[in-house]
N, CA, C and O atoms as a GROMACS GRO file, in nm:
protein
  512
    1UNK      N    1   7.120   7.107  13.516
    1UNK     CA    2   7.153   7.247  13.532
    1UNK      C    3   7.305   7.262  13.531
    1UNK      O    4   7.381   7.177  13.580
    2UNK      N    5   7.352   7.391  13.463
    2UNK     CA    6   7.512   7.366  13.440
    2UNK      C    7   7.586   7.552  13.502
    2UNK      O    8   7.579   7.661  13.445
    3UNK      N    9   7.630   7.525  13.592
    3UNK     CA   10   7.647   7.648  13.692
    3UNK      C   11   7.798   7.697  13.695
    3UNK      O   12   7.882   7.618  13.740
    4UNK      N   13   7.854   7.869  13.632
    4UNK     CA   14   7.979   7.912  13.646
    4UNK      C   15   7.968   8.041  13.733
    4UNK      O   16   7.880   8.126  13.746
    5UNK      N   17   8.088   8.024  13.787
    5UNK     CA   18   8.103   8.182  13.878
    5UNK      C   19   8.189   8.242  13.796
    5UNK      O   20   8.261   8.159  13.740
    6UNK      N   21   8.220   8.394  13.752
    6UNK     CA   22   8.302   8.460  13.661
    6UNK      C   23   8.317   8.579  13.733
    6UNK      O   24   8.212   8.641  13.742
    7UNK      N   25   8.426   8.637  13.793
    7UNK     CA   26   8.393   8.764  13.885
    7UNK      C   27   8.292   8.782  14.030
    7UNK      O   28   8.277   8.884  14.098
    8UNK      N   29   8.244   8.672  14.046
    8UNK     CA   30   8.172   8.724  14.180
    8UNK      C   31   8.011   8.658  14.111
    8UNK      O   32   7.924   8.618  14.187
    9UNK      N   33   7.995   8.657  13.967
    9UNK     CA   34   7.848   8.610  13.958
    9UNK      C   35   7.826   8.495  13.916
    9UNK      O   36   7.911   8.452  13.838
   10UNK      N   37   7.740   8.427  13.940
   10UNK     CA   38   7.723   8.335  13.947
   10UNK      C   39   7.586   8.300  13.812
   10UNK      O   40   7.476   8.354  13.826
   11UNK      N   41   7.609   8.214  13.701
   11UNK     CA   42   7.524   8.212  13.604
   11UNK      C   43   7.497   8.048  13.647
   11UNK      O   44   7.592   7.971  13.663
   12UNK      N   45   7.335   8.001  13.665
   12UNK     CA   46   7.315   7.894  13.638
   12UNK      C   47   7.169   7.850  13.479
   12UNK      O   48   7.094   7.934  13.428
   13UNK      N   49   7.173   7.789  13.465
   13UNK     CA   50   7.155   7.780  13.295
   13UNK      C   51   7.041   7.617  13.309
   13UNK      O   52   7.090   7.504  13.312
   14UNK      N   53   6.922   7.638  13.313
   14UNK     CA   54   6.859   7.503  13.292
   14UNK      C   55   6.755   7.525  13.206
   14UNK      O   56   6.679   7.622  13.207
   15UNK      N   57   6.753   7.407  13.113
   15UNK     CA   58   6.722   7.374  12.972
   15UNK      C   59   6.595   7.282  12.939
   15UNK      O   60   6.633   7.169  12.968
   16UNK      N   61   6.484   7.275  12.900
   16UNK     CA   62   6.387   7.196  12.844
   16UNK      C   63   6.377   7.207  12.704
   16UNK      O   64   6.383   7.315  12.645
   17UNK      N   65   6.357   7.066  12.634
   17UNK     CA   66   6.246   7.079  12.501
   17UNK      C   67   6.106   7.061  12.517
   17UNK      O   68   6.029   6.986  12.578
   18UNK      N   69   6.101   7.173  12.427
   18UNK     CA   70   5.983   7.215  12.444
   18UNK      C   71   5.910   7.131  12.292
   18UNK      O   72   5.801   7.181  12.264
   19UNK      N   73   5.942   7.041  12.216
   19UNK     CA   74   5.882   7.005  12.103
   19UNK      C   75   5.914   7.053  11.951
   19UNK      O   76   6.004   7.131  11.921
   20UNK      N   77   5.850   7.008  11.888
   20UNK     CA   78   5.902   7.042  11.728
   20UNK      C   79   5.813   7.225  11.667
   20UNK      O   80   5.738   7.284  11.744
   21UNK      N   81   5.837   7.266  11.564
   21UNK     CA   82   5.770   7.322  11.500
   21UNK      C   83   5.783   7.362  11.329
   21UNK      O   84   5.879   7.436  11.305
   22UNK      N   85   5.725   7.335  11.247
   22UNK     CA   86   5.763   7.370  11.097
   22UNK      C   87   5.806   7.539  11.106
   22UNK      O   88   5.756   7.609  11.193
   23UNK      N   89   5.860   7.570  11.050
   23UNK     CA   90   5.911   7.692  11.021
   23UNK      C   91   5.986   7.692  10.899
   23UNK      O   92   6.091   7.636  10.870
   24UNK      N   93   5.882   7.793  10.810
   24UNK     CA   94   5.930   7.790  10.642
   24UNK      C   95   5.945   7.637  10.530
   24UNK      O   96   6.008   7.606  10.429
   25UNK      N   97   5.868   7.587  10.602
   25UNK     CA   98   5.819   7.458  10.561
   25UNK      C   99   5.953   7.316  10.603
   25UNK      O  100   5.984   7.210  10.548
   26UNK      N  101   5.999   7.390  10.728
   26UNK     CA  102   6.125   7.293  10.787
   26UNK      C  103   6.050   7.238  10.944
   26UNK      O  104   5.954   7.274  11.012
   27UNK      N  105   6.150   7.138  10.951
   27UNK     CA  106   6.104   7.114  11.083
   27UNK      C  107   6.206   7.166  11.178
   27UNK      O  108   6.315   7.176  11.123
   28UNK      N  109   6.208   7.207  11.322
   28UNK     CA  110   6.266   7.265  11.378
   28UNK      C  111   6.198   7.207  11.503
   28UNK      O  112   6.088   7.156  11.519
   29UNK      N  113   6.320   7.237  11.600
   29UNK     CA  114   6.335   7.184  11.726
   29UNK      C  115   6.317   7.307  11.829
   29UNK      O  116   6.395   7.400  11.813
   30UNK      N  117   6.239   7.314  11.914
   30UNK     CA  118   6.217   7.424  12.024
   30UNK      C  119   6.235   7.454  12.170
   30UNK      O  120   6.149   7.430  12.255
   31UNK      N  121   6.334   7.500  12.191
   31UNK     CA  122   6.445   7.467  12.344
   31UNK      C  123   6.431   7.568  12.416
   31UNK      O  124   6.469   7.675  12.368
   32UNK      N  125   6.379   7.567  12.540
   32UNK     CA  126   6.355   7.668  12.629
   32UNK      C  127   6.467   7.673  12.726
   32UNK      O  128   6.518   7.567  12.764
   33UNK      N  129   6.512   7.798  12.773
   33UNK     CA  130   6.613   7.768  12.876
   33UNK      C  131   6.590   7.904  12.994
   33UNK      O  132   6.555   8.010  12.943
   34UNK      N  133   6.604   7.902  13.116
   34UNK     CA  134   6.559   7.946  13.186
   34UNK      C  135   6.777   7.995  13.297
   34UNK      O  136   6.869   7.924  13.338
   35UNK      N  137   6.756   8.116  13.294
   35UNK     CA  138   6.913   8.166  13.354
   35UNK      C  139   6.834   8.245  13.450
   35UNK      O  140   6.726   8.302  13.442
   36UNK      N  141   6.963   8.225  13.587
   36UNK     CA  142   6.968   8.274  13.690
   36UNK      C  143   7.090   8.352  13.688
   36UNK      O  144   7.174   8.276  13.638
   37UNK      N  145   7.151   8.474  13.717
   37UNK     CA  146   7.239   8.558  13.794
   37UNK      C  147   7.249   8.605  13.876
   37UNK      O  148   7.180   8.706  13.892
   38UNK      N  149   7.347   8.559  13.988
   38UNK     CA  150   7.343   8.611  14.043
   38UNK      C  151   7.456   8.660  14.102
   38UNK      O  152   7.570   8.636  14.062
   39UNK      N  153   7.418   8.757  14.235
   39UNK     CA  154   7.542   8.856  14.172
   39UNK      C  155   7.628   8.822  14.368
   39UNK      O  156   7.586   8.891  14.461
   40UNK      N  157   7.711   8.741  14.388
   40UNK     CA  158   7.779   8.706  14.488
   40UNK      C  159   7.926   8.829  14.542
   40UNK      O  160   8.003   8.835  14.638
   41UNK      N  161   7.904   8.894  14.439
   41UNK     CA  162   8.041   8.981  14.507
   41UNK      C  163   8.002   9.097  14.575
   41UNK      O  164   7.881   9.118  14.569
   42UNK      N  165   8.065   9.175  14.634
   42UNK     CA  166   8.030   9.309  14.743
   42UNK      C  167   7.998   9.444  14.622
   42UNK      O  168   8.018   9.563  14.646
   43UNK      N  169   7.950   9.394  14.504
   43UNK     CA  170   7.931   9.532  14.432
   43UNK      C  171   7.854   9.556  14.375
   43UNK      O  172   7.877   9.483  14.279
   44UNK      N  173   7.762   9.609  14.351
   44UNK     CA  174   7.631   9.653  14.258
   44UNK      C  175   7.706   9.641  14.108
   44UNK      O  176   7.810   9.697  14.073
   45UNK      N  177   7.610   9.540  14.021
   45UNK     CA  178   7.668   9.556  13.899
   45UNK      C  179   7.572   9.593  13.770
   45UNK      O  180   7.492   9.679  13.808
   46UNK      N  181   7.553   9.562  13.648
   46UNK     CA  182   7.461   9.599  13.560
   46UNK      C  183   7.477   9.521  13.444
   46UNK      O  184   7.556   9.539  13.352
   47UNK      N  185   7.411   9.452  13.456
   47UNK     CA  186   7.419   9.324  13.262
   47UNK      C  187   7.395   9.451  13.155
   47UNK      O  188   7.289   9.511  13.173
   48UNK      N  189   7.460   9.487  13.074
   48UNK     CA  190   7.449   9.572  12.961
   48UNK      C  191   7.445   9.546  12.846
   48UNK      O  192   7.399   9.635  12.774
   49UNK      N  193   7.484   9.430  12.787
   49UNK     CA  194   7.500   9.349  12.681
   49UNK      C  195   7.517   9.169  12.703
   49UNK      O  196   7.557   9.114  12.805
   50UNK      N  197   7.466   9.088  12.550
   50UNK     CA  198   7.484   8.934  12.562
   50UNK      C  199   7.566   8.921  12.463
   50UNK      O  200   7.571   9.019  12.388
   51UNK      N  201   7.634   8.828  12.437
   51UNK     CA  202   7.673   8.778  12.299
   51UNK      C  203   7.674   8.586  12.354
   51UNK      O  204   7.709   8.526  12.456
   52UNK      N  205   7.615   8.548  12.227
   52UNK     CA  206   7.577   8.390  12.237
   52UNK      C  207   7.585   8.364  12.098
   52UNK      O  208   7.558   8.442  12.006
   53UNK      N  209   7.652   8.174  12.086
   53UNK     CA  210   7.685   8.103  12.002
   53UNK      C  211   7.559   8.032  12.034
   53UNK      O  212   7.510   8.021  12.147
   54UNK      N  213   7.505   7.981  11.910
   54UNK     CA  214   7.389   7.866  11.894
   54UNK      C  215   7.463   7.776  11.853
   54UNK      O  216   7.541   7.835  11.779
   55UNK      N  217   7.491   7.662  11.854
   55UNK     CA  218   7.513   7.571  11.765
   55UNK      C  219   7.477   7.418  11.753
   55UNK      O  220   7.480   7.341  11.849
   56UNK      N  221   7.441   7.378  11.617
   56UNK     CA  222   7.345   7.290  11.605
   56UNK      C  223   7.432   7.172  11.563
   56UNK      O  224   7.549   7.192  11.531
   57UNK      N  225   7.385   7.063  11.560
   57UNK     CA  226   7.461   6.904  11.530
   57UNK      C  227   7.486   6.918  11.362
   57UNK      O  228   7.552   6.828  11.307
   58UNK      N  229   7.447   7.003  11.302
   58UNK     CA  230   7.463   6.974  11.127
   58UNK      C  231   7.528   7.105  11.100
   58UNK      O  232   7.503   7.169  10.998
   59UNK      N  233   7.624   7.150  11.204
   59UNK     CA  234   7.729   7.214  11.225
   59UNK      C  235   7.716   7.369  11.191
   59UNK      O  236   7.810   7.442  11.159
   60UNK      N  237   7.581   7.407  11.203
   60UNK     CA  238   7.481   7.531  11.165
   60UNK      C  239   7.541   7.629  11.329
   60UNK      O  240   7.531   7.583  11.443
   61UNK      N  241   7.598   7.761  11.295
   61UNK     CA  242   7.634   7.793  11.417
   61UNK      C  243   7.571   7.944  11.416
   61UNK      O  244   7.604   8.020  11.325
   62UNK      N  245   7.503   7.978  11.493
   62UNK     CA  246   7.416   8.135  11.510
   62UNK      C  247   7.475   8.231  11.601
   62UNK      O  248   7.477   8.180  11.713
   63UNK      N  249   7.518   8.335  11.600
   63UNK     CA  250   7.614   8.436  11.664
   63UNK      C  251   7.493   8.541  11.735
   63UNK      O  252   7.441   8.609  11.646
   64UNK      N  253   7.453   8.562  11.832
   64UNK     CA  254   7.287   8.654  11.887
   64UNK      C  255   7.388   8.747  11.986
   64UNK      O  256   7.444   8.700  12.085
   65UNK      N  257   7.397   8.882  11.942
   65UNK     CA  258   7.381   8.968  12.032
   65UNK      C  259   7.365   9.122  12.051
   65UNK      O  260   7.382   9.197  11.955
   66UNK      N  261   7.338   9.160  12.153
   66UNK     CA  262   7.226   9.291  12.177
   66UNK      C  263   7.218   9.336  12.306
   66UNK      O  264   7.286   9.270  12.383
   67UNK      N  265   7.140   9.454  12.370
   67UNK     CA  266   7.146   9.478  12.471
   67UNK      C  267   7.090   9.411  12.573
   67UNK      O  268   7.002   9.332  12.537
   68UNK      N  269   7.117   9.417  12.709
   68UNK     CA  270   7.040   9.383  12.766
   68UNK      C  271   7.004   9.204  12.757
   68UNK      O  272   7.070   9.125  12.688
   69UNK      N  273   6.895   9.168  12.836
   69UNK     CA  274   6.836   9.038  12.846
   69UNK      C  275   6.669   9.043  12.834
   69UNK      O  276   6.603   9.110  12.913
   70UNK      N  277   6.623   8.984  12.753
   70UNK     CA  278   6.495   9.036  12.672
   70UNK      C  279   6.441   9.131  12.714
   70UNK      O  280   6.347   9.118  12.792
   71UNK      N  281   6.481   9.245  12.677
   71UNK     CA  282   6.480   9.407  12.689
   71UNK      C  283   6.469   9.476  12.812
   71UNK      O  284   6.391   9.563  12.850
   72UNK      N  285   6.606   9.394  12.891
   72UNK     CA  286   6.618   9.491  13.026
   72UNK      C  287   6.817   9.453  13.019
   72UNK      O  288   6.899   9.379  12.966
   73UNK      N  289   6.801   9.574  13.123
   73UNK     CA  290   6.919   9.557  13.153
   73UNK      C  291   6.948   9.565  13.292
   73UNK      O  292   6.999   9.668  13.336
   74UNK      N  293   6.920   9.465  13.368
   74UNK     CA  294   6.947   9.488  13.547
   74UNK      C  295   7.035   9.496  13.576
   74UNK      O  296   7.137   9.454  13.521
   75UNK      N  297   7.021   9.568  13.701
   75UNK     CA  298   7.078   9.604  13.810
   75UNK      C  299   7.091   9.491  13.930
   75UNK      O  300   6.991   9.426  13.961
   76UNK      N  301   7.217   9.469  13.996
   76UNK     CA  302   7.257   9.365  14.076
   76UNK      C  303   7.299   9.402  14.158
   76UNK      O  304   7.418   9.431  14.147
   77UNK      N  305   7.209   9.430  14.332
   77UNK     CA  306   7.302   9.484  14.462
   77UNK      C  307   7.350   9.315  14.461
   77UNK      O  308   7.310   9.210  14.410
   78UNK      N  309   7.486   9.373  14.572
   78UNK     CA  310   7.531   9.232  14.637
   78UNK      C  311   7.411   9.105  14.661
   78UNK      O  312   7.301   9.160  14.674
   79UNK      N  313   7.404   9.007  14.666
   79UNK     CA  314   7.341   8.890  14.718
   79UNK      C  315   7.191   8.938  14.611
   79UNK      O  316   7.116   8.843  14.638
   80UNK      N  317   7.135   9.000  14.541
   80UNK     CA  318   7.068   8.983  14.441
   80UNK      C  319   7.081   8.891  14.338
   80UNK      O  320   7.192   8.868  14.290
   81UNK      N  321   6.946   8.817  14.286
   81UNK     CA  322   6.981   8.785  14.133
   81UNK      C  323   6.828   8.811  14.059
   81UNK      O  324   6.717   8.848  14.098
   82UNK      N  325   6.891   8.769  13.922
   82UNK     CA  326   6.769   8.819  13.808
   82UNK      C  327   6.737   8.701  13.758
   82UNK      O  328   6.822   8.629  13.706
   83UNK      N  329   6.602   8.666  13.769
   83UNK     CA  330   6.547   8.522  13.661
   83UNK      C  331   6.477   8.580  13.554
   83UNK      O  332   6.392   8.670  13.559
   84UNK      N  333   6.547   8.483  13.398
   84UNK     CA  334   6.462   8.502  13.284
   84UNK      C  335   6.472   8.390  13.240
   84UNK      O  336   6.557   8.312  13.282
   85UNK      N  337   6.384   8.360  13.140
   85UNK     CA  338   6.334   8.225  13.002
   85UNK      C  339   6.351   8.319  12.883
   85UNK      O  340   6.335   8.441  12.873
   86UNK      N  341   6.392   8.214  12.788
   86UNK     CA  342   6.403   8.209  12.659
   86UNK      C  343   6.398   8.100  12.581
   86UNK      O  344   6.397   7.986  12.627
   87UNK      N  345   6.395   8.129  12.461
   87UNK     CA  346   6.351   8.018  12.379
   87UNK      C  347   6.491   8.038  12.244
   87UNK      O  348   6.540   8.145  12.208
   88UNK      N  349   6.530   7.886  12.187
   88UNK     CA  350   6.596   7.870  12.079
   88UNK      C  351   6.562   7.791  11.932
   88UNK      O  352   6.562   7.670  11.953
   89UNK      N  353   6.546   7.810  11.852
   89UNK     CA  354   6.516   7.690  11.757
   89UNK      C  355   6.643   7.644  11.654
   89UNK      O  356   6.721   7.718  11.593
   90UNK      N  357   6.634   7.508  11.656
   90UNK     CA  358   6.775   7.400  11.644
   90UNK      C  359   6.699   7.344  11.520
   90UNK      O  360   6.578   7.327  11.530
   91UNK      N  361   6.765   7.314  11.402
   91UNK     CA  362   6.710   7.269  11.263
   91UNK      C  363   6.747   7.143  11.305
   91UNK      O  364   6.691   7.063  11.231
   92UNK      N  365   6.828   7.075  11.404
   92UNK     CA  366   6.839   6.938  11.463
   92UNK      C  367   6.822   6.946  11.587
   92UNK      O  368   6.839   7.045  11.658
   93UNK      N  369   6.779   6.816  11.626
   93UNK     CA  370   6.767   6.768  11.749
   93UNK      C  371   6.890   6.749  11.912
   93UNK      O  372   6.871   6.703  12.025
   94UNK      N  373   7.022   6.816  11.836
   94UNK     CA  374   7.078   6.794  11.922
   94UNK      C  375   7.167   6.934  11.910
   94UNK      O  376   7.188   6.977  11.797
   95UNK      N  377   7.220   7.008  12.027
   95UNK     CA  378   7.306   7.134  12.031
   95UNK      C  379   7.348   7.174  12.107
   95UNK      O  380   7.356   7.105  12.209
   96UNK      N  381   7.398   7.294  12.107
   96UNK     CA  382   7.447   7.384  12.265
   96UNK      C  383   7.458   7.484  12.236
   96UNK      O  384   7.467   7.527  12.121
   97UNK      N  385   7.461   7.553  12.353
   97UNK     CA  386   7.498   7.752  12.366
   97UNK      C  387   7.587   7.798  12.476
   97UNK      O  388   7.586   7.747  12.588
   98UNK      N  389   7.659   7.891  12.442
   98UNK     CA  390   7.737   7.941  12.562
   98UNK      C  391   7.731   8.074  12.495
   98UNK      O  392   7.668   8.114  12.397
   99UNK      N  393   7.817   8.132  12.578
   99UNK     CA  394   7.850   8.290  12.548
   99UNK      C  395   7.860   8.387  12.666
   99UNK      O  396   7.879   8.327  12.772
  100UNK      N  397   7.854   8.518  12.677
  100UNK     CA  398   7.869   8.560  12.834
  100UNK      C  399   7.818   8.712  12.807
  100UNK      O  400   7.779   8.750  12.697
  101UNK      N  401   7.824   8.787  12.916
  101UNK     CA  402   7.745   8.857  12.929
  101UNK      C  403   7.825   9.027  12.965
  101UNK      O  404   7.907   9.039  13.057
  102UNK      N  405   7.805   9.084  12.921
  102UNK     CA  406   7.900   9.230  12.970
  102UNK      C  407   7.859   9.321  13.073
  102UNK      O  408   7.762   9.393  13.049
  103UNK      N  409   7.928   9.330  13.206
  103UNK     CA  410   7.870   9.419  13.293
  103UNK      C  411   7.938   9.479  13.317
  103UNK      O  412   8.058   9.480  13.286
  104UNK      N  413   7.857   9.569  13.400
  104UNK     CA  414   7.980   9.746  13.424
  104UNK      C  415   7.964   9.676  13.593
  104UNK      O  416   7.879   9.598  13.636
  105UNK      N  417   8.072   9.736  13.657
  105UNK     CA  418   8.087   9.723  13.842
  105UNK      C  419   8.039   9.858  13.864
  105UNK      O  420   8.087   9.945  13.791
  106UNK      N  421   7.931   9.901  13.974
  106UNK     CA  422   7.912  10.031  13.976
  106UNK      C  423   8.035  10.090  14.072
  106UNK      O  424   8.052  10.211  14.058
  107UNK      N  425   8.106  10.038  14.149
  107UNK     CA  426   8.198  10.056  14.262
  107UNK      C  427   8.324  10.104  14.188
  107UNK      O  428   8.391  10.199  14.230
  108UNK      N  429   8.357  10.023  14.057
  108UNK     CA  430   8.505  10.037  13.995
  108UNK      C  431   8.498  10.090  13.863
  108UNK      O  432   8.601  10.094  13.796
  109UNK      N  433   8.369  10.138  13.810
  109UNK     CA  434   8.315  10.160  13.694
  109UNK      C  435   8.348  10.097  13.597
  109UNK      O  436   8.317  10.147  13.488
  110UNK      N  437   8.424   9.962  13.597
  110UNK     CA  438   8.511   9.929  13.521
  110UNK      C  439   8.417   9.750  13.459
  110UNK      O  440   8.383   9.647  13.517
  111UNK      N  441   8.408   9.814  13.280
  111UNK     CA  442   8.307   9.702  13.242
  111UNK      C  443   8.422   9.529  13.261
  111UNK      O  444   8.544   9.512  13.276
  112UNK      N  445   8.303   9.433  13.249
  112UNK     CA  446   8.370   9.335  13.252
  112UNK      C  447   8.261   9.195  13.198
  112UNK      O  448   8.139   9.186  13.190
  113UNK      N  449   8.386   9.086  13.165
  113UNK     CA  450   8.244   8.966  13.099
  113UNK      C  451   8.246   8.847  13.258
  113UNK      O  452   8.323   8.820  13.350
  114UNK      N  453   8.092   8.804  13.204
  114UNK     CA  454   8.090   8.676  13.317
  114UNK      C  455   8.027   8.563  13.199
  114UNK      O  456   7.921   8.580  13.139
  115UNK      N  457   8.102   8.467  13.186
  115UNK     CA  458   8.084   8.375  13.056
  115UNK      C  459   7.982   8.282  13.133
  115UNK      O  460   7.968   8.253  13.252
  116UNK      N  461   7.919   8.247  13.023
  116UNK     CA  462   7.782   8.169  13.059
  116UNK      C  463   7.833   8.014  13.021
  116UNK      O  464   7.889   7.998  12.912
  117UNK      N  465   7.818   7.933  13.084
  117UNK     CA  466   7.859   7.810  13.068
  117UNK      C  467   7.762   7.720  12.954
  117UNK      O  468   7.640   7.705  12.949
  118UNK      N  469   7.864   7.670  12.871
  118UNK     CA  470   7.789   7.568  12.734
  118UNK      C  471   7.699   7.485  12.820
  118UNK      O  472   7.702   7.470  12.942
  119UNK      N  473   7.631   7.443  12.743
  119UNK     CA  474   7.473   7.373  12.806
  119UNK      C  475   7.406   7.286  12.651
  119UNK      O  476   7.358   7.304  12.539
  120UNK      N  477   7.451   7.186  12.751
  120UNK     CA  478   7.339   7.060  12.559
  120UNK      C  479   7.206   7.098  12.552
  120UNK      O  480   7.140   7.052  12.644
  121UNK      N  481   7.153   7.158  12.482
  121UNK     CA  482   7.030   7.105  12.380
  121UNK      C  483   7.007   7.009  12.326
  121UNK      O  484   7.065   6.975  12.222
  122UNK      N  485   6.885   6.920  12.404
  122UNK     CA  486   6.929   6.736  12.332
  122UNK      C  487   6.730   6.693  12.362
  122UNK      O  488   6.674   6.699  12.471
  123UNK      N  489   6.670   6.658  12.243
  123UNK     CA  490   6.529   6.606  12.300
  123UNK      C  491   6.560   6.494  12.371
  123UNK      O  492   6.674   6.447  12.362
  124UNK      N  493   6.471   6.439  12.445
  124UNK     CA  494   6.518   6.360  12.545
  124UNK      C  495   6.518   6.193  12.499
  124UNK      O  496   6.549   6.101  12.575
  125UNK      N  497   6.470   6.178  12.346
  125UNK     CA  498   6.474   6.040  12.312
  125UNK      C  499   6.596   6.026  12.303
  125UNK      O  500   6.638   5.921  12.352
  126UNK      N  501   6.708   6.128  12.237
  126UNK     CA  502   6.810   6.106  12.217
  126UNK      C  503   6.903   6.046  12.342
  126UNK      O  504   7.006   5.983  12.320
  127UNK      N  505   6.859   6.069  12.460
  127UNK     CA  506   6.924   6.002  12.623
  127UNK      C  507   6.914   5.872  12.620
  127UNK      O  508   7.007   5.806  12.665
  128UNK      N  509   6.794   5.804  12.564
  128UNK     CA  510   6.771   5.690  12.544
  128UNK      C  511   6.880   5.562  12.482
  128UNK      O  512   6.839   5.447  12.467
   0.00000   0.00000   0.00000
């Protein structure tokens, strides 16, 4: 698990493979990752937007972003956090993602990013 504080929140980021799958007659790699936020400072805040880098070992790099976190956009009193899963597919076996997240402070109205810390994508023979 790979854990940053950025402003008061706190993103932790843990990762499984989940196995192969053909897609368009390729083989592809299938990476689940599971984020926590949470929100450590004295202010109600609001995730409003993501932006995320994919990037794969055969130097294939994917740019993903949109509102929200698979179609919400929470709300964070003090000492709250939000759990979600997602899924990535890697045309290789080995990668990473980072990127960060845009929130408004409801206290200072004033938007701001909390960067999500890079995290390997790696099947686990490759540890071997």
């Amino acid at each position: 698990m790979v854990q940053q504080i950025t402003n008061g929140i706190k993103i932790s980021v843990k990762t499984n493979f989940e196995g192969t799958r053909y897609q368009n007659y390729r083989l592809n790699y299938l990476f689940s990752y599971e984020v926590v936020i949470e929100n450590q400072s004295n202010d109600s805040v609001q995730l409003i937007s993501r932006k995320w880098q994919i990037f794969d070992s055969l130097n294939e790099t994917e740019i993903v972003k949109g509102e929200g976190v698979i179609g919400q956009k929470p709300i964070l009193a003090p000492k709250e956090q939000h759990k979600y899963s997602s899924f990535c597919l890697l045309s290789s076996p080995i990668g990473s993602m980072c990127g960060f997240y845009k929130m408004i402070n409801f206290t200072t109205t004033k938007k701001f990013k909390v960067f999500i810390p890079s995290f390997q994508l790696m099947i686990p023979a490759i540890l071997n």
